[in-house]
C-alpha positions as CSV (number, residue, x, y, z in Angstrom):
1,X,-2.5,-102.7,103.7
2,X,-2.3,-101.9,107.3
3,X,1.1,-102.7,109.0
4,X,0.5,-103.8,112.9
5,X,1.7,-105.7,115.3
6,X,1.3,-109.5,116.5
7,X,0.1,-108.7,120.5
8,X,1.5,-111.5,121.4
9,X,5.3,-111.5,119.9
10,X,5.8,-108.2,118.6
11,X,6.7,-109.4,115.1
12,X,4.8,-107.6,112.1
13,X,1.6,-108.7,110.3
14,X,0.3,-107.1,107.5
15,X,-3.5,-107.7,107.9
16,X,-6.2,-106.5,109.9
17,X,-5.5,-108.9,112.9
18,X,-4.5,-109.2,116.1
19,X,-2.0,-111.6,116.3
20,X,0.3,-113.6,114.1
21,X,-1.0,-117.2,112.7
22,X,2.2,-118.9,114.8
23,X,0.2,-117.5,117.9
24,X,-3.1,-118.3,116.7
25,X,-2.7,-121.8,116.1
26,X,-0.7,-121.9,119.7
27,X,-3.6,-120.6,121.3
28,X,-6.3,-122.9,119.5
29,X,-3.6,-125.6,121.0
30,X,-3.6,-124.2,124.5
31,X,-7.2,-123.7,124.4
32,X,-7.2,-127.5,123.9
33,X,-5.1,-128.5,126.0
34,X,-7.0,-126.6,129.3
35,X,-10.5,-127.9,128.4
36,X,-9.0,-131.5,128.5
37,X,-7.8,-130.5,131.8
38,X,-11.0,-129.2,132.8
39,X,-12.8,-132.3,131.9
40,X,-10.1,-134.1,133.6
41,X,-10.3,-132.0,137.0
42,X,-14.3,-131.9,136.3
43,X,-14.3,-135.7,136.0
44,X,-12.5,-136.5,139.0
C-alpha cells in the first residue's frame, strides 16, 4: 500500500487518492451548495 497525503488536511491515507473521504464528502457538499447558488443568482 502506498502511504500519501490527504491535499486538503495533511492527515494520512493509505490508498491511491488524493484526498481524505472527510474532504471528499465536504467537497461533494460545497459543490452543492455553489450550484444552488448559481441557479439562484442565474434565476434572478
Amino acid at each position: 500500500m502506498k502511504k500519501d497525503r490527504c491535499i486538503y488536511c495533511g492527515i494520512k491515507i493509505y490508498r491511491d487518492r488524493d484526498m481524505c473521504e472527510n474532504c471528499r464528502e465536504k467537497l461533494k457538499l460545497i459543490r452543492k451548495i455553489r450550484g444552488i447558488i448559481f441557479d439562484i443568482k442565474r434565476r434572478a
